[in-house]
MARBA-3410 file (N, C-alpha, C, O; in Angstrom, 1 decimal):
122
18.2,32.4,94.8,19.4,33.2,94.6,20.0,33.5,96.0,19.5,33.8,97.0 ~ 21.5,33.1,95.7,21.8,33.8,97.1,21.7,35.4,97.9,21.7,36.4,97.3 ~ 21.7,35.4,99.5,21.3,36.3,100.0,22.4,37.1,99.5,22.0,38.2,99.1 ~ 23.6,37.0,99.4,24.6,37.9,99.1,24.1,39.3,98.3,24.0,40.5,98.4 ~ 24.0,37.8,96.9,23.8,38.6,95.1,22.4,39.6,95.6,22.4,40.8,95.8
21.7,39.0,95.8,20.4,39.6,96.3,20.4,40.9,96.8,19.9,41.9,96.2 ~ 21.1,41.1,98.2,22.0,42.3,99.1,22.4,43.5,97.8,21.9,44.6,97.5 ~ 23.6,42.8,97.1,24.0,43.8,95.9,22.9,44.0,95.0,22.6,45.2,94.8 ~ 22.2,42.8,94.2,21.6,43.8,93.4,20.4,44.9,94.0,20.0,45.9,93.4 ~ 19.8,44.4,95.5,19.0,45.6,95.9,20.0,46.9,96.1,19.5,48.0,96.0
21.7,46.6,96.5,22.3,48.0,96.7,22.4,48.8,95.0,22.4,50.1,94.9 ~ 22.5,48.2,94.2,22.4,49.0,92.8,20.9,49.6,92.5,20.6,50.8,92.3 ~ 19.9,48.2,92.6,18.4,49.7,92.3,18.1,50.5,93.2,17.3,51.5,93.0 ~ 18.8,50.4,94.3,18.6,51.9,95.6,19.5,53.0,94.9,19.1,54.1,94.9 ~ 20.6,52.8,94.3,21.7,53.4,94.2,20.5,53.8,92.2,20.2,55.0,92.1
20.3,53.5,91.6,19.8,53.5,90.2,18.5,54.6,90.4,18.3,55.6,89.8 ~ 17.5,53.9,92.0,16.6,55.0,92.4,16.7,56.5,92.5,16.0,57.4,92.0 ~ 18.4,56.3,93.6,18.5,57.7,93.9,19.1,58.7,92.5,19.1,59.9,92.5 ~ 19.6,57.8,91.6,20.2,58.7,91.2,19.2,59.3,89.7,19.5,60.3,89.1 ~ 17.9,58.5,89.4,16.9,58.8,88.9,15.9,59.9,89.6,15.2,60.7,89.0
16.1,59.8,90.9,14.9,60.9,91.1,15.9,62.3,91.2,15.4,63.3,91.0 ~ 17.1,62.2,91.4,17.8,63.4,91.5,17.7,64.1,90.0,17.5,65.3,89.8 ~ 17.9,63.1,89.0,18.2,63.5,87.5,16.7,64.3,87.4,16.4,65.4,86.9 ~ 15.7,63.3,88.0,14.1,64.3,87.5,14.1,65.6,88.5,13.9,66.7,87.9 ~ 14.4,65.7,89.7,14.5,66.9,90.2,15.2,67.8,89.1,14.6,68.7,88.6
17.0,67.5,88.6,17.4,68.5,88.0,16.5,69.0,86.5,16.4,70.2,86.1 ~ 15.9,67.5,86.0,15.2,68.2,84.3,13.9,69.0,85.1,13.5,69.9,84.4 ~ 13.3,68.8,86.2,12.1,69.7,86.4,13.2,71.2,86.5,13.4,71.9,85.6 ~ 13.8,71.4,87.6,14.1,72.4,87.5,14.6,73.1,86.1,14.3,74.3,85.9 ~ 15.2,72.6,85.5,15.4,72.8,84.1,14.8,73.5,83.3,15.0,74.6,82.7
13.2,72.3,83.3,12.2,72.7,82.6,11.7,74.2,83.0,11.8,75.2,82.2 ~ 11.0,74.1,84.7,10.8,76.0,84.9,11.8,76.5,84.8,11.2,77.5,84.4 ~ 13.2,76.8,84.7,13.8,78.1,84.2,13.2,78.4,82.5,12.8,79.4,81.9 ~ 13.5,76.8,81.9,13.1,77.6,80.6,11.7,78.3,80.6,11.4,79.3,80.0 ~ 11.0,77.7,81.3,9.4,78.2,81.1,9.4,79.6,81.6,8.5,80.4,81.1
10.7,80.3,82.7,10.3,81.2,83.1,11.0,82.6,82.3,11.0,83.8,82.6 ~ 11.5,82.1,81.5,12.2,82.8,80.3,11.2,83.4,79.6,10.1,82.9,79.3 ~ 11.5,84.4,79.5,10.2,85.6,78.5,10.9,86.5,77.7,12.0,87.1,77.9 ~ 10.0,86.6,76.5,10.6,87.5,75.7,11.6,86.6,75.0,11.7,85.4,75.2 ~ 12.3,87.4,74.0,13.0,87.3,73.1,13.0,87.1,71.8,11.9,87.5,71.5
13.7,86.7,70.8,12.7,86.7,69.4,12.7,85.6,68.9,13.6,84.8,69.3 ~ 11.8,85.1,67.7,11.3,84.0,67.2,12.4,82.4,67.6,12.0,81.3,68.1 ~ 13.8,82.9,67.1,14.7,81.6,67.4,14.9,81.5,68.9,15.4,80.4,69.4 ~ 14.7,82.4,69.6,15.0,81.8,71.3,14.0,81.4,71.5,14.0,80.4,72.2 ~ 12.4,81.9,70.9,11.6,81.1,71.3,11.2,79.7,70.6,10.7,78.7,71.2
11.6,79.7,69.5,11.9,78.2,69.3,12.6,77.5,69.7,12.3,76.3,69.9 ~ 14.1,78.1,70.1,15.1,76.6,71.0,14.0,76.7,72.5,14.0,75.6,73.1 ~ 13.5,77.5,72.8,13.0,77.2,73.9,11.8,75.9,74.3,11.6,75.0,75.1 ~ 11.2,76.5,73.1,10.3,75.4,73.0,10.8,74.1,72.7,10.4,73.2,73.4 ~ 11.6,73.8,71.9,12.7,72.7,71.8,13.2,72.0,72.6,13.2,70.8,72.8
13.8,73.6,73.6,14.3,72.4,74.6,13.0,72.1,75.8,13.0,71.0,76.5 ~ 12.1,73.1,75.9,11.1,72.1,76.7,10.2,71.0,76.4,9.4,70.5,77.1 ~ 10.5,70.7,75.2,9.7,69.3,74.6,10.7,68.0,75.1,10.3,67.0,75.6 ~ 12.3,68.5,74.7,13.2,67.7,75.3,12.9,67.6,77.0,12.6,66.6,77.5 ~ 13.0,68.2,77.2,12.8,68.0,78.4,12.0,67.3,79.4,12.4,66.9,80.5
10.7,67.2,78.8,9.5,66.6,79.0,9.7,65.2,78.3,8.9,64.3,78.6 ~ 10.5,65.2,77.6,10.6,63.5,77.0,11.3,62.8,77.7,11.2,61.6,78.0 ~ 12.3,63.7,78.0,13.3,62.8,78.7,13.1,63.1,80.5,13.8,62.6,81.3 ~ 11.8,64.1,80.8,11.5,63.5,82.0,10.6,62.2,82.0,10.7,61.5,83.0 ~ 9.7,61.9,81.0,9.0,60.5,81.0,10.0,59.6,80.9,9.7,58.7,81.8
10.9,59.4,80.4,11.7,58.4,79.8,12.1,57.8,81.5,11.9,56.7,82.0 ~ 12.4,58.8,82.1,13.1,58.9,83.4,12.0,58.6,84.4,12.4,57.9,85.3 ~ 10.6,59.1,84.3,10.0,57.9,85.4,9.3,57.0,84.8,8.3,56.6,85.4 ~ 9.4,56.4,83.3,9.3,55.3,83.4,10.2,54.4,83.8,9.7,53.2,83.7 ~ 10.8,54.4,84.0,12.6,53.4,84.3,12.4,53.9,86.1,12.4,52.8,86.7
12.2,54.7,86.6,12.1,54.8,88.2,10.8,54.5,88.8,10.6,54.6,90.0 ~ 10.0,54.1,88.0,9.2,53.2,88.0,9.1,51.8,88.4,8.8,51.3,89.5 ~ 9.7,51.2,86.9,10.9,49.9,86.9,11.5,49.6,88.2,11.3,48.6,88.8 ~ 12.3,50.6,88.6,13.2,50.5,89.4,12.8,50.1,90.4,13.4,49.3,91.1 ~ 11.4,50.9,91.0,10.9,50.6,92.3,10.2,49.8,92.2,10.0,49.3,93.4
9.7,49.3,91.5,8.6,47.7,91.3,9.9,46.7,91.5,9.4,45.9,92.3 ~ 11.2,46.4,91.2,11.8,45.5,91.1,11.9,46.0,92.4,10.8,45.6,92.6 ~ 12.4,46.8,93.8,12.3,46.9,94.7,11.6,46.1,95.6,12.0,45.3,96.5 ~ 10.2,46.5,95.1,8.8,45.8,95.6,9.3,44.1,95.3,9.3,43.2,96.1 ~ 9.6,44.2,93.9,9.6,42.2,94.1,11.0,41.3,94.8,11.3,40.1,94.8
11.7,42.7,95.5,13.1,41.7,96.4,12.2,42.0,97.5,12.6,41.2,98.4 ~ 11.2,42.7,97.9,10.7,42.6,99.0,9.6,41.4,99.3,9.4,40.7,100.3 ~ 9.0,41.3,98.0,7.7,40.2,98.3,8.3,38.6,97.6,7.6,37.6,97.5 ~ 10.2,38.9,97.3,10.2,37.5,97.3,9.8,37.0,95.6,9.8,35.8,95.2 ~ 9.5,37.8,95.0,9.6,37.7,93.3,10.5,38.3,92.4,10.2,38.5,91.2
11.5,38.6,92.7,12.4,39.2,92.3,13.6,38.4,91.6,14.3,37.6,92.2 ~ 13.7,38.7,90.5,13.9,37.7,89.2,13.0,36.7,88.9,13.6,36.4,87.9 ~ 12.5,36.2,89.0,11.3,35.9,88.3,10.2,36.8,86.8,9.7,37.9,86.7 ~ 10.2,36.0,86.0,9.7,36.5,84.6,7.9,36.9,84.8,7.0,36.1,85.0 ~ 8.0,38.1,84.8,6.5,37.9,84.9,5.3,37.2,84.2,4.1,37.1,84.4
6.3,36.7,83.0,5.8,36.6,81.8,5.2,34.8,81.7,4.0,34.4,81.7 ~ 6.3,34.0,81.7,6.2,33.0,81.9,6.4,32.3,82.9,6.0,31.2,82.9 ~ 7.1,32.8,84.1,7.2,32.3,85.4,8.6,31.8,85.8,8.9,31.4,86.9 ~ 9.4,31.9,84.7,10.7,31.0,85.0,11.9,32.0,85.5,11.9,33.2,85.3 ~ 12.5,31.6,85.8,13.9,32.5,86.5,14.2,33.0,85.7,14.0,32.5,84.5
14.9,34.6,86.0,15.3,34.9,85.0,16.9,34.8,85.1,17.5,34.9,86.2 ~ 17.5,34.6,84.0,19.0,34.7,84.0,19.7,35.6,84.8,19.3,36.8,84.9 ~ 20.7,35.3,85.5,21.7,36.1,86.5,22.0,37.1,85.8,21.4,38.2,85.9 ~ 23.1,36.9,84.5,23.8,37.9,84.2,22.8,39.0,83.5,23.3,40.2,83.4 ~ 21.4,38.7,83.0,20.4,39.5,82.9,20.2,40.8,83.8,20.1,42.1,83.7
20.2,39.6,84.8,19.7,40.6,86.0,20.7,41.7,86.8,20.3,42.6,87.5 ~ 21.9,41.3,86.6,23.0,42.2,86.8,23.3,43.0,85.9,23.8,44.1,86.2 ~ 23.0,42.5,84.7,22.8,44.0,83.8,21.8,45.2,83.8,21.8,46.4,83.7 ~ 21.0,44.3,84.0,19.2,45.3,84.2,18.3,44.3,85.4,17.5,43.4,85.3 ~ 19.1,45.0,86.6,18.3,44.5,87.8,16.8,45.1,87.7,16.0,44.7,88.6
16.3,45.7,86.9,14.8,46.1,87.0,13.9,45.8,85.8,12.9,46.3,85.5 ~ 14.9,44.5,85.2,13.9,43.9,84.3,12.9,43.2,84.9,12.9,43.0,86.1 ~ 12.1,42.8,84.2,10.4,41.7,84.7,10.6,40.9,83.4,9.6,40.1,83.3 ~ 11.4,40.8,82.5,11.0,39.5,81.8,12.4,38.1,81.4,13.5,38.6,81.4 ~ 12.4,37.8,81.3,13.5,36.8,80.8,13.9,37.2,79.5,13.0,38.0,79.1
15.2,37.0,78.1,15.4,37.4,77.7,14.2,37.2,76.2,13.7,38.0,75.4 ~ 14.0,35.6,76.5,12.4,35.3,75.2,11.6,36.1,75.6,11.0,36.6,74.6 ~ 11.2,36.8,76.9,9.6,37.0,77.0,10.2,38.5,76.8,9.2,39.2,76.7 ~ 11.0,38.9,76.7,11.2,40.5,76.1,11.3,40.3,74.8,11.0,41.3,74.2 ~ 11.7,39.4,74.1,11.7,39.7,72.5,10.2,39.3,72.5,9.8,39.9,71.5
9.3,38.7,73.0,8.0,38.5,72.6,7.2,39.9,72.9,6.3,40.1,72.1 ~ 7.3,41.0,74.0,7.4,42.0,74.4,7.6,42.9,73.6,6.7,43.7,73.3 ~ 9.0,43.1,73.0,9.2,44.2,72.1,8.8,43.9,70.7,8.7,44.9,69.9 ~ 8.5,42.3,70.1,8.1,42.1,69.0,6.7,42.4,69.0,6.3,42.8,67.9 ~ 5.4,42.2,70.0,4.3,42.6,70.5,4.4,44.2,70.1,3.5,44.5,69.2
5.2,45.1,70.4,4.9,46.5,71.2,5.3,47.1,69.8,4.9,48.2,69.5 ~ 6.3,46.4,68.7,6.4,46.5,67.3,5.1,46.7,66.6,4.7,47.8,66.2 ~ 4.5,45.3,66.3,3.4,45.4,65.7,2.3,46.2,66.4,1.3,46.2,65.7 ~ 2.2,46.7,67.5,0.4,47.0,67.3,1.1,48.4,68.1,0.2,49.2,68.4 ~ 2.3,48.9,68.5,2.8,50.3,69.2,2.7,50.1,70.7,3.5,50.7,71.5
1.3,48.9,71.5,1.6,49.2,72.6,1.5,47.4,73.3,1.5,46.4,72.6 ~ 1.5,47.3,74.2,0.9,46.0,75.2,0.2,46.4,76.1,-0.3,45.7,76.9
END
């Protein structure tokens, strides 16, 4: 791949990084205000609990994907970056400019998500 594309898609997962860890800073802080909320009666304590379940989901959601993000990091550094972990073959450009922090090609993700269907996990 050229060094250019390469240049840009590392400037989008730096830019994807920062703007993932900022979002988890805001849902933690989030999270302790609600936690530090006390008192009130049955329905504030259920939207509360509500919203801290939300909260907690969608802070997983969010480092799993900054996760993602920094592993594709790691593979523009070690020189595997686009590459399918799966089968080994390149992965498609326009793939990869859609979701620079994928790891699979578009087959070995339907083999992935059809896998993670039947049995829940890989």
């Amino acid at each position: 791949m050229h060094p250019k594309r390469l240049a840009g898609l590392r400037k989008v997962l730096e830019l994807k990084r920062d703007q993932l860890t900022a979002t988890l800073a805001k849902t933690a802080d989030a999270s302790r205000a609600i936690g530090e909320t006390v008192g009130g009666d049955e329905g504030e304590e259920a939207a509360a609990a509500s919203n801290r379940d939300f909260l907690s989901a969608q802070g997983f959601s969010l480092r799993e994907q900054l996760i993602l993000v920094k592993d594709a990091l790691i593979r523009l550094d070690t020189g595997e970056f686009g590459i399918c972990e799966e089968c080994g073959r390149a992965v498609n450009l326009k793939r990869l400019e859609a979701v620079p922090w994928t790891r699979y090609c578009r087959d070995c993700q339907q083999e992935v998500e059809s896998e993670i269907g039947s049995s829940g996990e890989r």
